[in-house]
C-alpha positions as a printed Julia matrix, in Angstrom:
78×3 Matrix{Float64}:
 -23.18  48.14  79.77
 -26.1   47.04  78.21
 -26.56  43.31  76.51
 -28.11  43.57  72.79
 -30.38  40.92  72.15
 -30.83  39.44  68.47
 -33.33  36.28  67.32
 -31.82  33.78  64.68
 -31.18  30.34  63.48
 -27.6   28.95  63.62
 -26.75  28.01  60.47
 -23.5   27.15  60.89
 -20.95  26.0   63.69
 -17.4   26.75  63.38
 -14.93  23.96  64.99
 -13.38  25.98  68.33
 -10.15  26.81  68.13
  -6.92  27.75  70.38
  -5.62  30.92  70.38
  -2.02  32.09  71.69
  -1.58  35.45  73.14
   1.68  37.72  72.87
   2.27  36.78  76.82
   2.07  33.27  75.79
  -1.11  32.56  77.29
  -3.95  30.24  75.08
  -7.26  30.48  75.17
 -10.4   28.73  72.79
 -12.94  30.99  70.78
 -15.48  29.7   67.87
 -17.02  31.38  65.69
 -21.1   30.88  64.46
 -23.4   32.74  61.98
 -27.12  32.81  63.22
 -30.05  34.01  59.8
 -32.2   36.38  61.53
 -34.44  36.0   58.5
 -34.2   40.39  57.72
 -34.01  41.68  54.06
 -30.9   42.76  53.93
 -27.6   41.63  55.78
 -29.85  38.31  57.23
 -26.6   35.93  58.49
 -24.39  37.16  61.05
 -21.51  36.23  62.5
 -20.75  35.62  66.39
 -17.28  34.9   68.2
 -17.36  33.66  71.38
 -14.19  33.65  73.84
 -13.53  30.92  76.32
 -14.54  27.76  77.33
 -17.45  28.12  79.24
 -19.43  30.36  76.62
 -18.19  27.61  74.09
 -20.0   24.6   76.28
 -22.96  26.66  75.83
 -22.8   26.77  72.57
 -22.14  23.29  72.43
 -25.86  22.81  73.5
 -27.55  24.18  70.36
 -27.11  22.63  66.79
 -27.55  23.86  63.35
 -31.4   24.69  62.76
 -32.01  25.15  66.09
 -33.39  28.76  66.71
 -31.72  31.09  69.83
 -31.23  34.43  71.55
 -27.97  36.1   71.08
 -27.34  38.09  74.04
 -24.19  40.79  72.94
 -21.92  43.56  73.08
 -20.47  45.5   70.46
 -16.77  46.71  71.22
 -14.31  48.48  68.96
 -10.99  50.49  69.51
 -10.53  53.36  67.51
  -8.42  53.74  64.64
  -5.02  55.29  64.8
């Protein structure tokens, strides 16, 4: 699969949070909405899952301009 690529500025940083699965297992995501500065639909939202993509994260602060390297996913619709 491919990785999308998308230029912003993080505007803002969610605080991470833990997450509890069905089998009882936890894991952290956060959330973070970049402004890619476009006329329409400019701030976007971002989730990231786990702790290691979070420490990365945890290197950039509001203002500070980045890559977003993604992939969409989506399960269809019963």
């Amino acid at each position: 699969m491919k990785s999308l690529i998308i230029k912003g500025i993080i505007t803002t940083k969610l605080e991470p949070e833990t997450i509890s699965g069905k089998d009882g297992k936890t894991w952290k995501k956060q959330n973070f909405i970049i402004n890619t500065g476009s006329q329409f639909n400019s701030e976007i939202c971002f989730q990231l899952f786990g702790e290691e993509k979070i420490q990365i994260l945890e290197k950039f602060n509001v203002n500070d301009t980045v890559d977003v390297f993604f992939n969409l996913y989506s399960k269809k619709f019963n």
